[in-house]
RODO-2510 file (C-alpha; in nm, 4 decimals, decimal comma):
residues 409
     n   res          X          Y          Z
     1     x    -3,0042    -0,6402    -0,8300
     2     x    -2,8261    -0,6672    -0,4908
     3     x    -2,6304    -0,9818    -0,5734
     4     x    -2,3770    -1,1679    -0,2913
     5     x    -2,0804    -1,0098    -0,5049
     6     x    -2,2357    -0,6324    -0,4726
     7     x    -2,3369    -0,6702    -0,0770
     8     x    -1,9733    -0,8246    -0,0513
     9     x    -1,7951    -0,5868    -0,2136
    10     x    -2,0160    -0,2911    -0,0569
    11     x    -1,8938    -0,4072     0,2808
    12     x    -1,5431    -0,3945     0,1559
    13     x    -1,5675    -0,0700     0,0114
    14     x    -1,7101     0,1078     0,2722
    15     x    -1,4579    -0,0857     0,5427
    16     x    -1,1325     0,0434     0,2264
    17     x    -1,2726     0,3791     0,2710
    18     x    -1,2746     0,4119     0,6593
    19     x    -0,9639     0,3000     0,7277
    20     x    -0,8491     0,4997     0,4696
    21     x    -0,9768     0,8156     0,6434
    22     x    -0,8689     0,7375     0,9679
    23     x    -0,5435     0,6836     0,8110
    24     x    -0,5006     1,0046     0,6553
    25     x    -0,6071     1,2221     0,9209
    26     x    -0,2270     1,2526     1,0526
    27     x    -0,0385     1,1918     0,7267
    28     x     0,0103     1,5675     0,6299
    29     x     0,1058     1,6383     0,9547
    30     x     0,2591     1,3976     1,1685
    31     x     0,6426     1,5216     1,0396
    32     x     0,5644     1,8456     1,1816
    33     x     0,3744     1,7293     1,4889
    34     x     0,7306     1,5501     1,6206
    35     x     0,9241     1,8024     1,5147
    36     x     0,7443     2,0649     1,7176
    37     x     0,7495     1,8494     2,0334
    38     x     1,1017     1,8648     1,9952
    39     x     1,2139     1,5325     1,8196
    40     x     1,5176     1,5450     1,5730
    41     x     1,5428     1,4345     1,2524
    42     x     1,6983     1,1397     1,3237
    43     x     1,5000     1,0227     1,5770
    44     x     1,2203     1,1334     1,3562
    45     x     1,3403     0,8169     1,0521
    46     x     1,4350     0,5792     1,3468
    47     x     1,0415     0,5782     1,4152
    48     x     1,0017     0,4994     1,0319
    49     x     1,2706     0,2512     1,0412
    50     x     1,1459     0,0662     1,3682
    51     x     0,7890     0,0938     1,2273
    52     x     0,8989    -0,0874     0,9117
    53     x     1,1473    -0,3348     1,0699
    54     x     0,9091    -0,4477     1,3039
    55     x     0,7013    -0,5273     1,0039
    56     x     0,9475    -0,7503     0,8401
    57     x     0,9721    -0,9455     1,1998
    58     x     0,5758    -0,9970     1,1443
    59     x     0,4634    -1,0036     0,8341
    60     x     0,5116    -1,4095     0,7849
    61     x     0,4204    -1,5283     1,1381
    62     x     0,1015    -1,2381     1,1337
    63     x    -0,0061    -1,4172     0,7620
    64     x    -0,0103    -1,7777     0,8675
    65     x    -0,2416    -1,6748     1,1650
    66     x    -0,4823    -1,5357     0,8823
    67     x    -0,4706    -1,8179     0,7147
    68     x    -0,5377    -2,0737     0,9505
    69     x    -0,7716    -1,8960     1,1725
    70     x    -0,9180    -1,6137     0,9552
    71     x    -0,8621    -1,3186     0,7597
    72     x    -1,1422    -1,1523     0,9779
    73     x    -1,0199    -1,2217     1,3391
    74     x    -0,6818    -1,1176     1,1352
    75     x    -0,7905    -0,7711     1,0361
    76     x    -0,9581    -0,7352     1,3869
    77     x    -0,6381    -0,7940     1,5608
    78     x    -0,4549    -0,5479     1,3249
    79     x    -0,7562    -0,2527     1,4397
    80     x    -0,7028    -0,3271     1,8113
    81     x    -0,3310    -0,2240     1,8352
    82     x    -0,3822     0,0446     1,5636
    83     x    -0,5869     0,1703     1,8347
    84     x    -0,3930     0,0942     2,1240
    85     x    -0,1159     0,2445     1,9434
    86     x    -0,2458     0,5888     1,8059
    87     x    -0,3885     0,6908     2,1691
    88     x    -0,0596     0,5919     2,2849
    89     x     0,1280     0,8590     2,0658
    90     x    -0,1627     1,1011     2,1831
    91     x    -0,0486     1,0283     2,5382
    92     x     0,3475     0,9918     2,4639
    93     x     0,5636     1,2940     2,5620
    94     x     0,9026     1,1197     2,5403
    95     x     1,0911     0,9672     2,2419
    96     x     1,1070     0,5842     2,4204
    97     x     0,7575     0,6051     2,4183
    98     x     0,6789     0,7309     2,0812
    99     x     0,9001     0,4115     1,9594
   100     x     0,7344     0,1491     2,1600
   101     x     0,4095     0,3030     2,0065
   102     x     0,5108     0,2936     1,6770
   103     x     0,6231    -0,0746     1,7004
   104     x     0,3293    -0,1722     1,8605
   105     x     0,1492     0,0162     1,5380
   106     x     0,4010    -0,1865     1,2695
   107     x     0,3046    -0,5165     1,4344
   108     x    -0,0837    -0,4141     1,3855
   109     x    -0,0154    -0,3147     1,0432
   110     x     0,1095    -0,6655     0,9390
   111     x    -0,2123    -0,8106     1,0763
   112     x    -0,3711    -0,6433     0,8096
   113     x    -0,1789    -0,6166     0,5675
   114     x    -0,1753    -0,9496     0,3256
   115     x    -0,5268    -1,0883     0,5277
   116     x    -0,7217    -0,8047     0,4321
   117     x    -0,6299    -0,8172     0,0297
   118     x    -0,6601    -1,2331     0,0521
   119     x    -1,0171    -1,1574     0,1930
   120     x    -1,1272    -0,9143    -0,0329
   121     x    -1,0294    -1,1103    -0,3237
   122     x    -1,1268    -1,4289    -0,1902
   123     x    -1,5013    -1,3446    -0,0981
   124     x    -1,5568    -1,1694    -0,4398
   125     x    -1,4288    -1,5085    -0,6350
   126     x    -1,5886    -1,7565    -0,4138
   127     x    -1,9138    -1,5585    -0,4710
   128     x    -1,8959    -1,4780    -0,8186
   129     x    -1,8367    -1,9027    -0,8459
   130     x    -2,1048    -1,9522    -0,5913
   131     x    -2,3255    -1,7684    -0,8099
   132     x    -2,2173    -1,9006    -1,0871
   133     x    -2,0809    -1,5614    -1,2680
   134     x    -1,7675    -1,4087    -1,4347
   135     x    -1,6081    -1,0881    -1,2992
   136     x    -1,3216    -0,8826    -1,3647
   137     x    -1,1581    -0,8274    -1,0687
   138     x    -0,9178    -0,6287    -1,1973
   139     x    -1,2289    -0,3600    -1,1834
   140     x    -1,3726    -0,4320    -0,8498
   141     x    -0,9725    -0,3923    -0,7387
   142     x    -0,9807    -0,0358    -0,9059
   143     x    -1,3259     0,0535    -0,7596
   144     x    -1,1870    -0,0524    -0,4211
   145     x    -0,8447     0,1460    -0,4762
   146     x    -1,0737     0,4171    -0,5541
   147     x    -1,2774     0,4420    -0,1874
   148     x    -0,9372     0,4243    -0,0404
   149     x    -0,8474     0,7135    -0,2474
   150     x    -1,1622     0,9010    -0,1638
   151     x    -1,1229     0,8457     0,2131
   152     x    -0,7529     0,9496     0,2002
   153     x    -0,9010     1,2892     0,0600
   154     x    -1,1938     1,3157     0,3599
   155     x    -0,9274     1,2229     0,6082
   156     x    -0,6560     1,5035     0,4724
   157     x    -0,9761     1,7680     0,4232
   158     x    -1,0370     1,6674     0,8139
   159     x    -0,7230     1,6651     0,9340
   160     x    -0,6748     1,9674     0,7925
   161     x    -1,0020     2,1395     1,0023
   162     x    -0,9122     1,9606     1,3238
   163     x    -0,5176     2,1350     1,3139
   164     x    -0,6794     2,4801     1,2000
   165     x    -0,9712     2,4288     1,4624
   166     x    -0,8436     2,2851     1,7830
   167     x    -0,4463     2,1555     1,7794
   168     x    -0,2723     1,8814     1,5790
   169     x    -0,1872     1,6169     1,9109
   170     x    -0,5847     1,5727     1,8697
   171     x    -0,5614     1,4116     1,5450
   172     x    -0,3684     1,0763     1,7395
   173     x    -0,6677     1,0410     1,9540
   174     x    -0,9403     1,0883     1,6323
   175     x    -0,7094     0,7967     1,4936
   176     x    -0,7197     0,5621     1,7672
   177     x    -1,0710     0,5941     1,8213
   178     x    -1,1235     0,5710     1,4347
   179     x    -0,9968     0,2361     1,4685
   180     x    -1,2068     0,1400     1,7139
   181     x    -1,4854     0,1837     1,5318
   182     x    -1,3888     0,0181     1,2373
   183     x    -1,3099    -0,2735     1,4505
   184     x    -1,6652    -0,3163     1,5557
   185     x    -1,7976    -0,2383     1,2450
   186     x    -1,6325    -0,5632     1,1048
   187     x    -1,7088    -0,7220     1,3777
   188     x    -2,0381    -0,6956     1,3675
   189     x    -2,1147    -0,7006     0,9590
   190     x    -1,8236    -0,8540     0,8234
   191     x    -1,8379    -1,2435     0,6960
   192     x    -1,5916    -1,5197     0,5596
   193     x    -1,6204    -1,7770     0,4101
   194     x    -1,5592    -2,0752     0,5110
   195     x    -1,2103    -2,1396     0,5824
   196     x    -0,9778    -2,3748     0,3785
   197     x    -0,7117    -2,3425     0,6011
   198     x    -0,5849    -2,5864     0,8575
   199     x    -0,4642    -2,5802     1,2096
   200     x    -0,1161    -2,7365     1,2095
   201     x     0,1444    -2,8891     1,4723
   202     x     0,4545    -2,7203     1,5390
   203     x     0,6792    -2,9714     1,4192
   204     x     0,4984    -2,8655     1,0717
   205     x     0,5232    -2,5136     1,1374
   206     x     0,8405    -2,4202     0,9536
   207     x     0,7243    -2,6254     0,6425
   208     x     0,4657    -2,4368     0,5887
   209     x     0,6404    -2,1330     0,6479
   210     x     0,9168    -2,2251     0,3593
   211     x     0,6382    -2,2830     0,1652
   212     x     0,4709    -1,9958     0,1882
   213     x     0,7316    -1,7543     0,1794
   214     x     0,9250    -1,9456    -0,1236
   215     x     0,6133    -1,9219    -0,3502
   216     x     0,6693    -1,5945    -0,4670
   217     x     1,0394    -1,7606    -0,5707
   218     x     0,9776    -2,0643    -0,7796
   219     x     0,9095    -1,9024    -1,1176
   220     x     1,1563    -1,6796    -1,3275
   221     x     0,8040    -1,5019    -1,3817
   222     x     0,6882    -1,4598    -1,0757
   223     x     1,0135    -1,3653    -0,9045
   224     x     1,0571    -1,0923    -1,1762
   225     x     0,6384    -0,9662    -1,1427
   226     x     0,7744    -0,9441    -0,7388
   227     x     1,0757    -0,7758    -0,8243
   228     x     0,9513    -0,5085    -1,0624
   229     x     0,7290    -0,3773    -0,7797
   230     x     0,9925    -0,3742    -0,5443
   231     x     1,1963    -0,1519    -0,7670
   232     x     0,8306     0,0555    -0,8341
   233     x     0,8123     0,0762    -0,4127
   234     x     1,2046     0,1734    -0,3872
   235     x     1,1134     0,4381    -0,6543
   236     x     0,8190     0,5974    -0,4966
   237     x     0,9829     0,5717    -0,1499
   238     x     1,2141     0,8179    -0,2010
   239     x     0,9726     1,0411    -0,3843
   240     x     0,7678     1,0316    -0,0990
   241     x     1,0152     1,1503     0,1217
   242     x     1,1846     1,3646    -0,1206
   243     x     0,8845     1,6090    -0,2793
   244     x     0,8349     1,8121     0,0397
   245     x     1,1507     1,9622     0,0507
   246     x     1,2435     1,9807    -0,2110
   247     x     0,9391     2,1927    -0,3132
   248     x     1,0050     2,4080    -0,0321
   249     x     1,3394     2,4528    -0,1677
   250     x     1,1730     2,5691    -0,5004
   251     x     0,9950     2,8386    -0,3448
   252     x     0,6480     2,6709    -0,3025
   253     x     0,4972     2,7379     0,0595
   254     x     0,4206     2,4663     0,2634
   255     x     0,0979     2,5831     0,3498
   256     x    -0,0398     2,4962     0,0144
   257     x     0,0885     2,1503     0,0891
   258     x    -0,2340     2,0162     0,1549
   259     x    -0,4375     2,1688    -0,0730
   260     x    -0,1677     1,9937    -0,3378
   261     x    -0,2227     1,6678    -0,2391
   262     x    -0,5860     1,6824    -0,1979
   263     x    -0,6042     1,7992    -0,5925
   264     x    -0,3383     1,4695    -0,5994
   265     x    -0,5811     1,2654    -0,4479
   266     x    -0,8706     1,4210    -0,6477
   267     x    -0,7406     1,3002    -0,9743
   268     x    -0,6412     0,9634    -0,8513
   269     x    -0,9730     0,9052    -0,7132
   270     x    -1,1233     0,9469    -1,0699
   271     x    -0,8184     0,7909    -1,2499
   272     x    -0,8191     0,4788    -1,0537
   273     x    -1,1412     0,3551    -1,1503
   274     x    -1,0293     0,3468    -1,5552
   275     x    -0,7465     0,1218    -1,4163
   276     x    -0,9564    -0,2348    -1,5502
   277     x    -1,0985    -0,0606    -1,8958
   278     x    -0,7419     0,1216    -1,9474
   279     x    -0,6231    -0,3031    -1,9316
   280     x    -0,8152    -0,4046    -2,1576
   281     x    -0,7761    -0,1145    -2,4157
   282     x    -0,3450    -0,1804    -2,4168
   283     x    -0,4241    -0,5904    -2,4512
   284     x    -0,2564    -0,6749    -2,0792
   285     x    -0,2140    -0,5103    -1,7116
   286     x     0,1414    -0,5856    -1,8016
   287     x     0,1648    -0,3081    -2,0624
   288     x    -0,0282    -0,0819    -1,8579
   289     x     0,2244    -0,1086    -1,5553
   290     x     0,5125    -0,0392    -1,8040
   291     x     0,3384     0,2504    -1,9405
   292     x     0,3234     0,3732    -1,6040
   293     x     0,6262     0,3359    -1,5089
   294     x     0,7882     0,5155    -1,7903
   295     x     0,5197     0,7741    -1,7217
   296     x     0,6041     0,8230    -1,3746
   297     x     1,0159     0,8497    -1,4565
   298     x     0,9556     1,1127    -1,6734
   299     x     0,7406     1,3117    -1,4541
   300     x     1,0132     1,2454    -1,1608
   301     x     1,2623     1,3878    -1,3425
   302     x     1,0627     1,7077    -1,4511
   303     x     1,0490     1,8160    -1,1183
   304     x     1,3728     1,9329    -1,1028
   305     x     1,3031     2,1873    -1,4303
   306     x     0,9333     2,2790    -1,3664
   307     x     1,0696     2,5648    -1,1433
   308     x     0,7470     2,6586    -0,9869
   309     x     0,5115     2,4529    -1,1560
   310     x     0,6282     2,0951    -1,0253
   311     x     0,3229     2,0772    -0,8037
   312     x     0,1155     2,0570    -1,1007
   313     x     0,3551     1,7730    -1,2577
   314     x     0,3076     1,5929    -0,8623
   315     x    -0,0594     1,6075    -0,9208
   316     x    -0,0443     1,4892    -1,2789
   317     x     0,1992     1,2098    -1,0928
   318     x    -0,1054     1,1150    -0,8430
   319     x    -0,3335     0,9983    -1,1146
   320     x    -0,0919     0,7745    -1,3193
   321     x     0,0535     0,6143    -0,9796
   322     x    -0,2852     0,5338    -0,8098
   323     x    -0,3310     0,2913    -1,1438
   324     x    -0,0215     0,0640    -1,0366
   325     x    -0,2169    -0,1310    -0,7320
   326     x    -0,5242    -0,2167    -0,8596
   327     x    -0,3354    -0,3463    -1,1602
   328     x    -0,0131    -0,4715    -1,0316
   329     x    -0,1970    -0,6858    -0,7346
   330     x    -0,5048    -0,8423    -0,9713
   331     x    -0,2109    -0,9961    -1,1710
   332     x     0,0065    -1,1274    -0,8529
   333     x    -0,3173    -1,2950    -0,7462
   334     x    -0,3915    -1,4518    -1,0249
   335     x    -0,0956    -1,6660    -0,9551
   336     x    -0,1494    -1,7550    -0,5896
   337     x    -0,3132    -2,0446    -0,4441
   338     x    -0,6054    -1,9387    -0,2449
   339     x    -0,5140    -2,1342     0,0966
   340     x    -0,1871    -1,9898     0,1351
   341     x    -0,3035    -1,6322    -0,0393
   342     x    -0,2639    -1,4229     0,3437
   343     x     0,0854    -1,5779     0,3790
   344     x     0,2322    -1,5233     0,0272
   345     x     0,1248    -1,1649     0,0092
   346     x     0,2415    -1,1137     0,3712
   347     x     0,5755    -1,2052     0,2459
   348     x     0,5518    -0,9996    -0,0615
   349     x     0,4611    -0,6876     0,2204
   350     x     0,7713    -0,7906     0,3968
   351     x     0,9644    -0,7066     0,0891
   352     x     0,8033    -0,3921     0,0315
   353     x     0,9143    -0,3011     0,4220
   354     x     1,2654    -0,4215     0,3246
   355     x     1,2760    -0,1641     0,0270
   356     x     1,1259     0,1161     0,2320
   357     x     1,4108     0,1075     0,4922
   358     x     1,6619     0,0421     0,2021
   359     x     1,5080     0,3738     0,0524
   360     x     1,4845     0,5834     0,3275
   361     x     1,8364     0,5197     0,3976
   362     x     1,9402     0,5879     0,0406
   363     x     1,6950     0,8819     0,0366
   364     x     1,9095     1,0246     0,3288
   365     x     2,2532     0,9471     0,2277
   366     x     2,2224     1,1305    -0,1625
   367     x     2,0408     1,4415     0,0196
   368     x     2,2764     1,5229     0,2586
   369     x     2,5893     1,3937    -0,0093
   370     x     2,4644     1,5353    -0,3045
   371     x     2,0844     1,7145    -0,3559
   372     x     1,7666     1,6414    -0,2956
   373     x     1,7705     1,7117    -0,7119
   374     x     2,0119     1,3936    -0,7099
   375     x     1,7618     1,1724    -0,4988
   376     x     1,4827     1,2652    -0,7598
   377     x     1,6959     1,1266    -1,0311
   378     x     1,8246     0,8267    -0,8594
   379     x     1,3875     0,8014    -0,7981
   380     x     1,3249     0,8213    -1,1767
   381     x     1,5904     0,6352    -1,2909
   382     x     1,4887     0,3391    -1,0389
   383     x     1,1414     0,3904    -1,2093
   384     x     1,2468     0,3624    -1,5661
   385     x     1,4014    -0,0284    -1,4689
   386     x     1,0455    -0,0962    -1,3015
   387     x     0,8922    -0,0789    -1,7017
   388     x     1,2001    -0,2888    -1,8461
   389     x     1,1636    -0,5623    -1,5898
   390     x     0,7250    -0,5771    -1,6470
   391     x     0,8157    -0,5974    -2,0343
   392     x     1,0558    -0,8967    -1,9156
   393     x     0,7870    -1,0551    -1,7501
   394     x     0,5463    -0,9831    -2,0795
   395     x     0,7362    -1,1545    -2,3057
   396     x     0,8057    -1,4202    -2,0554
   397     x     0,4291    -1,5036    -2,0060
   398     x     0,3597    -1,4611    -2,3812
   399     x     0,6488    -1,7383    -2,4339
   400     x     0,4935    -1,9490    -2,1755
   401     x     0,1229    -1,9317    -2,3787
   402     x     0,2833    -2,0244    -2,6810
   403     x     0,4886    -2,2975    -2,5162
   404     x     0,1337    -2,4394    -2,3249
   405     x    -0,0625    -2,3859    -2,6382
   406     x     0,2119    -2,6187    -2,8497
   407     x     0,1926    -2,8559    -2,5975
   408     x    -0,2161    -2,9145    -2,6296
   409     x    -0,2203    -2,9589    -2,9869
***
């Protein structure tokens, strides 16, 4: 039967997937593209930096528009200077340029970034209580983590034809007129409910930015649920930036780069949708995210003694770490408000962009002090606290039951 919640979450899907594509089509490559142009290094991580900076400028101001005037006109704003910003880059020949691009795409990003989950999970609820139905959302959050994974994989498989094909500048303009298209696809078939929020004055404007931002603060619980991922994002930052080289210090060719993280993506895609039944067989998401944290520390580590064979441990790595979203932001939700939902999470993004600066500098400084072997174990080590603190917040919620349930009787 084609209920609301399926047409709802079809659009979703199939909107996770494109801009998952269009996303991907550069991400193998757009290191190398700047470096053949002629950009250093440095210049290279002060377009990361400036990307993410820009982001913590944005995130709050960029959530309260979605929630007062729409998650949709949100996410729309957010395509538009994707756009504007990727045929930019395709156009840019000189390093100011590149910058002002890549600001111009951080600001977009934060347009997106908390609207787009609050909608999602706000039009599957509202429906499912419309309709008078229960649903897990944990598994529609895996199913959608899932198309994202899948596009990532068509957009690295066509990235990867367009570079051997024609030339790898082209892949800026595919991206900005990806976006584009997305935009009017939403445009045109995407739908919100109607919306609880509320214009308000500007004498009330920093109100309800203190209390928006300060939500994810006023529990012991929920500031450690926040903090647990922030150590899981400072973990896998460096990672990120780390595996590269340091497999082409191994001996593994970088040609072969792609085809290892398309078999990375491969597994996650299938992985990723056991994320809700995987829940439910270890009792809590909690336990799941500390099983994959440990997981993922151990796996970190064994890169540096898999001589040769650490791209199969990086694939193995794909699969457990694609379970960690679907999981990890089902549970945050649970504990935020709907009407402020854009604006919390937008906050909770803004820490995420504070960790991947604080990472990327940390990344840099062991490297060039020490090893890239050094910034792997600083990675895994970083990991192995993520588990501790989600079995802190376990026993934390399981105390709070027991406490609530002794205060009914």
């Amino acid at each position: 039967m084609n209920t609301g919640i399926s047409r709802r979450f079809k659009f979703f899907y199939l909107t996770s997937l494109l801009f998952a594509v269009v996303s991907s089509l550069t991400g193998p490559f757009w290191v190398i593209y700047f470096e053949q142009i002629g950009l250093k290094y440095l210049e290279i991580s002060m377009l990361i930096i400036a990307n993410h900076a820009i982001t913590l400028a944005f995130e709050i101001p960029t959530g309260i528009i979605a929630d007062l005037w729409g998650r949709k006109i949100s996410v729309i704003i957010s395509l538009l200077l994707s756009s504007v910003a990727s045929i930019g880059i395709f156009f840019g020949r000189t390093f100011p340029q590149f910058l002002l691009f890549f600001i111009i795409s951080g600001i977009g990003a934060t347009f997106r970034s908390g609207a787009y989950d609050a909608w999602f999970f706000d039009s599957l609820t509202l429906t499912a209580k419309e309709e008078g139905k229960e649903i897990n959302i944990e598994d529609y959050w895996g199913r959608l983590s899932s198309g994202r994974q899948l596009g990532s994989l068509f957009g690295f498989l066509l990235g990867t034809v367009v570079v051997l094909a024609y030339q790898l500048r082209a892949l800026w303009l595919m991206e900005g007129l990806g976006a584009l298209f997305i935009f009017l696809y939403i445009l045109i078939a995407g739908k919100e409910e109607k919306h609880t929020g509320q214009r308000i004055s500007a004498k009330s404007y920093k109100s309800f930015i203190i209390e928006g931002s300060s939500y994810l603060f006023k529990s012991k619980l929920l500031t450690l649920l926040v903090l647990g991922s922030l150590f899981w994002f400072f973990s896998t930052g460096i990672l990120s930036l780390a595996w590269q080289p340091f497999f082409k210090a191994q001996g593994i060719d970088p040609k072969y780069f792609g085809i290892i993280l398309t078999g990375y993506m491969i597994l996650s895609i299938f992985v990723v949708r056991k994320a809700g039944i995987l829940s439910k067989k270890l009792g809590s998401n909690l336990r799941l995210l500390q099983l994959v944290g440990v997981i993922c520390a151990i796996l970190t580590l064994s890169f540096i003694f898999a001589s040769g064979y650490q791209w199969i441990l990086f694939i193995l790595y794909g699969g457990i770490y694609s379970l960690h979203d679907p999981i990890f932001q089902a549970h945050l939700n649970k504990y935020i408000p709907s009407p402020q939902r854009a604006t919390i999470l937008s906050t909770y993004n803004m820490s995420i962009s504070t960790v991947t600066i604080l990472s990327t500098f940390i990344f840099g400084v062991v490297s060039d002090k020490f090893s890239l072997s050094m910034s792997l174990v600083v990675s895994s080590i970083v990991c192995f606290v993520t588990a501790i603190i989600f079995k802190v917040v376990a026993l934390l919620e399981k105390s709070n039951t027991i406490k609530t349930q002794k205060e009914s009787e």
